[in-house]
C-alpha positions as CSV (number, residue, x, y, z in Angstrom):
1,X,0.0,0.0,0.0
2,X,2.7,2.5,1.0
3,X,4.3,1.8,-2.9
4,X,0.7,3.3,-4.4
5,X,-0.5,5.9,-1.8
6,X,-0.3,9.2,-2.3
7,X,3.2,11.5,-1.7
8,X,1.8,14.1,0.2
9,X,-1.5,15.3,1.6
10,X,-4.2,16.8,-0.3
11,X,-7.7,18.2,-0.6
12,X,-11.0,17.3,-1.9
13,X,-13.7,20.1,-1.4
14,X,-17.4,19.5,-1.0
15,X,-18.9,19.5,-4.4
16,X,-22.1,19.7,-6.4
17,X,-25.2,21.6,-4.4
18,X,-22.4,21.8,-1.1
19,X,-19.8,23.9,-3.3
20,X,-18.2,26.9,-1.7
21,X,-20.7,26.0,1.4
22,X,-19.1,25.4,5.0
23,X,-18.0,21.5,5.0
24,X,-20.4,19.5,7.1
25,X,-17.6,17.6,8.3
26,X,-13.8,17.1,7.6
27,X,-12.7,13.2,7.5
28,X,-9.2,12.2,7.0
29,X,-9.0,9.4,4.5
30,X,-5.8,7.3,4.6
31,X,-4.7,6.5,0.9
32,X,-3.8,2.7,0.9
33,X,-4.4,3.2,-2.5
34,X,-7.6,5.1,-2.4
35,X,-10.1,5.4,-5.8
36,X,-10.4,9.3,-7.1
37,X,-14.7,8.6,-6.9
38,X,-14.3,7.9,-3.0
39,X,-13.1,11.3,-2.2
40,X,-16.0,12.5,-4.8
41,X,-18.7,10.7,-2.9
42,X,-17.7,11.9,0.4
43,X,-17.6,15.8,-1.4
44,X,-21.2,15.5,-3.0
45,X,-22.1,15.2,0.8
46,X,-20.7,18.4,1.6
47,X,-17.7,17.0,3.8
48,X,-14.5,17.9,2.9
49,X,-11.9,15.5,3.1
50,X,-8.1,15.4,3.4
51,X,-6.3,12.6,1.9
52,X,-3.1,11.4,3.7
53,X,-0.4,9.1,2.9
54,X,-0.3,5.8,4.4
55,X,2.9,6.8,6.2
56,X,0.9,9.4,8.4
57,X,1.3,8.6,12.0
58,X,-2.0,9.1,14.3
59,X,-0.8,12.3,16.0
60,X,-0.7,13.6,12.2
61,X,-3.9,13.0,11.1
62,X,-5.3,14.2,15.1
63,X,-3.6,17.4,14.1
64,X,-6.1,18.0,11.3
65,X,-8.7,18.0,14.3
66,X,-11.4,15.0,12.0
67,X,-14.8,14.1,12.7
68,X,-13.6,11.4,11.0
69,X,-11.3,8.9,9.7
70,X,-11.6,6.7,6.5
71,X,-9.0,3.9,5.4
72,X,-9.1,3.3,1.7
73,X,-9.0,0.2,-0.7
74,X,-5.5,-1.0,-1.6
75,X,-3.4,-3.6,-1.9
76,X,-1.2,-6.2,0.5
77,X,-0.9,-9.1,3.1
78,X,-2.8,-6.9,6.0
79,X,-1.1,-9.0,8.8
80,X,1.8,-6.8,7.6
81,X,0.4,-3.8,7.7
82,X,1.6,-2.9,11.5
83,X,2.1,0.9,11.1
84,X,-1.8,1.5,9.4
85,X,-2.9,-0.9,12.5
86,X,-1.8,0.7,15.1
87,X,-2.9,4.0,13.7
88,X,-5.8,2.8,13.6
89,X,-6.3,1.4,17.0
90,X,-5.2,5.4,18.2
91,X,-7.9,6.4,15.7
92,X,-10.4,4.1,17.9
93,X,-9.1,4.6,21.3
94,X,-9.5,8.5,20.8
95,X,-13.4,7.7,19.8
96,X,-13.5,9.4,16.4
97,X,-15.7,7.5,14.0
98,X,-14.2,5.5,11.3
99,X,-15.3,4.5,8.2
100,X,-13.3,1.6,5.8
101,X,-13.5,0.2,2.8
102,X,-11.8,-3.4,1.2
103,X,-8.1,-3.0,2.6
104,X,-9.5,-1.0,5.1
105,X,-12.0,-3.5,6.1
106,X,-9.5,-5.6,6.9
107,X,-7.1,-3.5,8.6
108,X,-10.7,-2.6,10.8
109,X,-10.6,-6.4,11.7
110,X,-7.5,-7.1,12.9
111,X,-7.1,-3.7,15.0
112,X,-10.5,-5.2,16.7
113,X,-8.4,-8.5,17.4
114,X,-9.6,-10.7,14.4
115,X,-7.3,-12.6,12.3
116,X,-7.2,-12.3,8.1
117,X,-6.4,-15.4,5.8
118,X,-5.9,-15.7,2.3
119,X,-8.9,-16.6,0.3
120,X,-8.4,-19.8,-1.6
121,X,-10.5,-18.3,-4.8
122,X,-10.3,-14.0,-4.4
123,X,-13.6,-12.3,-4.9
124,X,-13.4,-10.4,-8.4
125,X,-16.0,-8.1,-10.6
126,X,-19.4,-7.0,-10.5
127,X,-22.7,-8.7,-8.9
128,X,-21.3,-10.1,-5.9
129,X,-24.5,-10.2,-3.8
130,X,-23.9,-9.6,-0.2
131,X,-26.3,-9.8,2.8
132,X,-26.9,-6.6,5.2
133,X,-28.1,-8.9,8.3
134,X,-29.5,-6.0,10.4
135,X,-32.1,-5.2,7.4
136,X,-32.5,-8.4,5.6
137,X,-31.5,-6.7,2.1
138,X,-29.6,-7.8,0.1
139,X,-27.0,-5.0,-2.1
140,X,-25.3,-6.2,-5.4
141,X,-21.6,-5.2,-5.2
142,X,-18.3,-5.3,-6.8
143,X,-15.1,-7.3,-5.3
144,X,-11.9,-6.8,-5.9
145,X,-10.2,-8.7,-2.8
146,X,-7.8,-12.3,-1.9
147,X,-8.1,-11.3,1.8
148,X,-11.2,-11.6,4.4
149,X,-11.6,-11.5,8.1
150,X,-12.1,-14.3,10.2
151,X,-14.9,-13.9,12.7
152,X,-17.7,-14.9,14.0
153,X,-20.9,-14.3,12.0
154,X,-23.4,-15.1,14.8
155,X,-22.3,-13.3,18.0
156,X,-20.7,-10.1,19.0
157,X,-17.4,-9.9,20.7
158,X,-16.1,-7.5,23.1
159,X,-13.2,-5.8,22.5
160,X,-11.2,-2.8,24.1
161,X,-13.3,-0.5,22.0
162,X,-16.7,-1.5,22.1
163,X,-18.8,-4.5,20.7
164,X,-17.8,-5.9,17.8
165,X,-20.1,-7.9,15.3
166,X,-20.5,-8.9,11.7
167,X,-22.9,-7.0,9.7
168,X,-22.6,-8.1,6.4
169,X,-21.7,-11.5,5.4
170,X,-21.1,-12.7,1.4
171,X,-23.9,-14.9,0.1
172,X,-21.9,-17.2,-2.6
173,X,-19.5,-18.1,0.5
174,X,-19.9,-17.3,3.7
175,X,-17.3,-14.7,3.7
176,X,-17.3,-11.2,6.2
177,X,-18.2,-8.6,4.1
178,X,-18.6,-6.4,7.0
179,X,-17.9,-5.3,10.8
180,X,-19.3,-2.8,12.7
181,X,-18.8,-1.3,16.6
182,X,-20.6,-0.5,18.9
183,X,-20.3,1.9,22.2
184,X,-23.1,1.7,24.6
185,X,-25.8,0.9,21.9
186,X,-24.1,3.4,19.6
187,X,-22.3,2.5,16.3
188,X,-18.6,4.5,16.3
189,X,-17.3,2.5,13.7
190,X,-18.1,0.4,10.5
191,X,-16.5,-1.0,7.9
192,X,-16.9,-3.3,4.5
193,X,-15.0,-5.6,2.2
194,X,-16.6,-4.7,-1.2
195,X,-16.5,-1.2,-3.3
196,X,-19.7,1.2,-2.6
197,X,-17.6,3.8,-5.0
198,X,-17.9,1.6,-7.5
199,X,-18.4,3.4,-10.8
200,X,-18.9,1.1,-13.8
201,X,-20.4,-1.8,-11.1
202,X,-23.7,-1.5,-9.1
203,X,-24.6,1.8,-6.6
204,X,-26.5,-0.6,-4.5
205,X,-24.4,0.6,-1.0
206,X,-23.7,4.1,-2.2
207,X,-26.3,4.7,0.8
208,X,-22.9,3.9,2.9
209,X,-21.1,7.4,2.4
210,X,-24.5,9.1,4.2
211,X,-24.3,6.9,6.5
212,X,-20.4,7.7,7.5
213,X,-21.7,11.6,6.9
214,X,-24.3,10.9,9.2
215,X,-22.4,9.5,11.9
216,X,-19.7,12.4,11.9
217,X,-22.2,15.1,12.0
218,X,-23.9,13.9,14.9
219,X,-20.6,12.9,16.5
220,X,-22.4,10.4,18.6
221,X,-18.9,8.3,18.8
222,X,-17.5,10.8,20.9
């Protein structure tokens, strides 16, 4: 991830019916080897967000005072990724609500104590449908992924952070395709495997970047 992410910070303005409007929110987003239509969908939603090299340690990205923090797609072995980890274990521990994606939906997994393993058939391309199991719908997404956590799709676990549980799960196999936490009935923190910035692939979780907006506006994670 460090070989594709980004060499210095940047930013992405709201856009569309937000532009030149105060931000609603500013989230960091980590660039593990981030997609130029996350950022986008983040600015249609009037935040603004400041995208940071993987190399960023937390007290940088703390600096930039978020409401939130979002970890990008990218690639790698993320039982190696140490540094982006423990950053994100800070990210937690401070109580600023976090948002990931693929690589960062992985990363989200281990830094809640969850292994990873190496699929024995990656998930690839478009209509990948995957259950939400708190609604009962099901969203048609696009994969691009050889990793997955392991964890337990029926109960929740408590960790140092909150309560941890399985929100999505992949209907061809089984797989996580999703983890979310929880503080005293409150979700802080979510995260899943597949692409909702997909742009040639369904836009059946696009409802995902409100739902991050959401969360940091009402800052209930603090």
């Amino acid at each position: 991830a460090g070989e594709v992410s980004t060499g210095g910070a940047y930013v992405v303005e709201p856009l569309g019916e937000f532009e030149g409007a105060e931000p609603v929110a500013r989230v960091v987003a980590v660039d593990l080897g981030i997609k130029s239509r996350t950022p986008h969908h983040l600015a249609a939603r009037g935040v603004q967000v400041v995208v940071v090299p993987s190399s960023y340690s937390f007290a940088q990205i703390a600096d930039l005072r978020p409401d939130g923090v979002f970890f990008s797609n990218g690639p790698g072995d993320p039982s190696t990724a140490e540094h982006e980890i423990s950053v994100l274990r800070s990210v937690l521990d401070a109580r600023i609500p976090y948002f990931g994606i693929c690589f960062g939906h992985q990363l989200f997994g281990r830094a809640l104590g969850y292994g990873t393993y190496k699929l024995d058939y990656g998930h690839r391309g478009i209509n990948q449908p995957v259950l939400d199991r708190t609604t009962g719908r099901v969203e048609i997404t696009s994969q691009n992924h050889g990793f997955a956590v392991d964890a337990p799709p029926d109960r929740a676990v408590d960790t140092e952070f909150g309560q941890a549980s399985v929100s999505h799960t992949g209907l061809n196999d089984d797989v996580v395709e999703g983890l979310e936490l929880c503080r005293d009935g409150k979700l802080v923190a979510f995260s899943v495997q597949y692409h909702p910035e997909a742009a040639a692939g369904p836009h059946d979780a696009n409802h995902l970047f409100d739902r991050f907006a959401d969360l940091m506006r009402s800052r209930d994670a603090r």
